[in-house]
N, C-alpha and C positions, 0 to 999 in steps of 0.2 A: 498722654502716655499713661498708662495702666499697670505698672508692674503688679506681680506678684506677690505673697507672703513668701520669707524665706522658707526654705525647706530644710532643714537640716538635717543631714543622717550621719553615723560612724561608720567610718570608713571601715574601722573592725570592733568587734564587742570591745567596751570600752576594759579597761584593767585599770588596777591602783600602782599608782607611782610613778610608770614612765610615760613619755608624752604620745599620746595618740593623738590624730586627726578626727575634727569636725569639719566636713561639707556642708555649706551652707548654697542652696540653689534657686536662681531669682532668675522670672521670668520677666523680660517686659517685654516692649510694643514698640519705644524706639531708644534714642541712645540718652546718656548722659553719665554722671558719677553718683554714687550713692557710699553713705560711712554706712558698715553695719558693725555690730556690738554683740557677743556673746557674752550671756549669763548665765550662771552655776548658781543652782539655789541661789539668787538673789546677788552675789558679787559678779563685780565683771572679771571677766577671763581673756578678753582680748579682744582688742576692735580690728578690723579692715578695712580698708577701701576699696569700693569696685568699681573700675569704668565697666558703664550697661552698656549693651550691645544691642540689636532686638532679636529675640529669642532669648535663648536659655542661658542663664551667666550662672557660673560659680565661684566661689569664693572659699579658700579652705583656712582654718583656725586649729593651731597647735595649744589642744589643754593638759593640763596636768589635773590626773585625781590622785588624793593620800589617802581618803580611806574606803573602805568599800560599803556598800550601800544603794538604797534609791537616790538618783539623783534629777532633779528638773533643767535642763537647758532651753534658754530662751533667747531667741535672734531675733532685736528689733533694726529696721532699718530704715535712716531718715536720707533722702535726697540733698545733695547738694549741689548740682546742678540739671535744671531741666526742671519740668514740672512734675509733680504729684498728684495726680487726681483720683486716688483711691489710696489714701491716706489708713485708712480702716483693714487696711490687708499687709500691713508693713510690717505684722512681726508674727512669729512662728514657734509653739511651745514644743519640747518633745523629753517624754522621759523617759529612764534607760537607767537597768539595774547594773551599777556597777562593781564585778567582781573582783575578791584580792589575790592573791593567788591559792591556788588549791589545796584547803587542809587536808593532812591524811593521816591517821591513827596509825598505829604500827604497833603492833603486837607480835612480841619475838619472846619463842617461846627460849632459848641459846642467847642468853644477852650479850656472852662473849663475842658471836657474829653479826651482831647488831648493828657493826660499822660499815661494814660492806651494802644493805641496802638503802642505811642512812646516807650515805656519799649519793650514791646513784640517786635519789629522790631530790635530795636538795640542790644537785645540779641542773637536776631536770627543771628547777625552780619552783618545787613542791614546798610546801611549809609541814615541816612531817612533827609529831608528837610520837615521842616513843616509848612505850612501856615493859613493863616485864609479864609473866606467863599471868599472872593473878590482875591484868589490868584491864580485863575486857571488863565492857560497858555489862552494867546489872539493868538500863534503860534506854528506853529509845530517846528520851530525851537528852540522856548522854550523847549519843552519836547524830543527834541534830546539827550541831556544826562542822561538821567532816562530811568531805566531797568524798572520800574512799574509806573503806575498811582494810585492813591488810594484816593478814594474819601469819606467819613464818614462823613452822616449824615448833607447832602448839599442840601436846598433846590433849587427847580427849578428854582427859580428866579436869583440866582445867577451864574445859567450858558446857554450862550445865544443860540443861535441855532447853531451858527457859531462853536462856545466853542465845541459844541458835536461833529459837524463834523471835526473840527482837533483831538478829541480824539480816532476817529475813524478811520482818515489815520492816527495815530499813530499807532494802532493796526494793522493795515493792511499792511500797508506802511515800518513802521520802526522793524514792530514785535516784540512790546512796549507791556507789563501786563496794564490791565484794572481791578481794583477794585469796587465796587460799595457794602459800605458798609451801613446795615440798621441802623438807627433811627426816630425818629418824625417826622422829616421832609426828611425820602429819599422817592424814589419807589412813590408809589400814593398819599400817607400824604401829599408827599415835593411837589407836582403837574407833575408828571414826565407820568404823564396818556396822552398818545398822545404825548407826545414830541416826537423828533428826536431821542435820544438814546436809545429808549425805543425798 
């Protein structure tokens, strides 16, 4: 009998915190049982047992990630009944960047209505940072850790020319979300008629 190395894939892009599914997928040639052992950078994360079948057996493992990151997953697996004769194909590495949930800057130019888009983001299970009209990023390497940009309701005054052109090799460059939400002062109100990110 011949098995295969495990195959492990996720079942969805892995995230930080709640439990997501590892598929672990083992081929053999005929029947028997086999313990297999998931590892996480190096600790263990959950063993199972398979009865093998011949053809294609799968095996699924419930992990938990806390924080986000590259992470390495490794499936070794030793027979426990039946034979093994391809010993050298019994375990399977796979890594997979795991993410936490999606930062998003928030620039409100009206702090007083700040609460209204804060509610809706952090339901949506956004991890939002909120500032006032003077908080836009002076670098791009400020806006390196943020999945979106979201701007509400920010006059033009307050963001310089420079300001627009790092928000734009954000978008290009880091393939960063750009927001541009309306009130009294965005779009042509806010003076944005002829600027740069217009």
């Amino acid at each position: 009998r011949s098995p295969s190395s495990p195959a492990p894939r996720s079942s969805s892009r892995a995230s930080r915190s709640p439990t997501s599914s590892s598929v672990a997928r083992v081929f053999s040639t005929t029947g028997g049982k086999a313990s297999l052992t998931l590892w996480q950078n190096a600790f263990k994360s959950g063993t199972e047992t398979l009865e093998l079948e011949p053809g294609l057996n799968e095996v699924t493992f419930k992990t938990e990630v806390f924080e986000p990151g590259f992470r390495e997953f490794k499936v070794d697996m030793r027979i426990t009944e039946g034979e093994d004769t391809f010993k050298a194909n019994n375990s399977f590495i796979y890594s997979a960047n795991v993410r936490g949930k999606p930062r998003v800057l928030y620039i409100e130019g009206e702090m007083r209505s700040r609460h209204y888009l804060e509610r809706a983001l952090r339901g949506e299970n956004f991890d939002v940072e909120t500032r006032g009209p003077y908080g836009l990023p002076t670098s791009l390497k400020e806006l390196e850790g943020f999945d979106l940009l979201l701007v509400s309701d920010l006059a033009a005054l307050y963001m310089s020319d420079g300001q627009m052109r790092i928000i734009e090799r954000y978008v290009r460059e880091l393939g960063g979300g750009f927001i541009m939400a309306g009130g009294e002062s965005s779009f042509g109100p806010g003076g944005y008629y002829g600027a740069y990110i217009e």
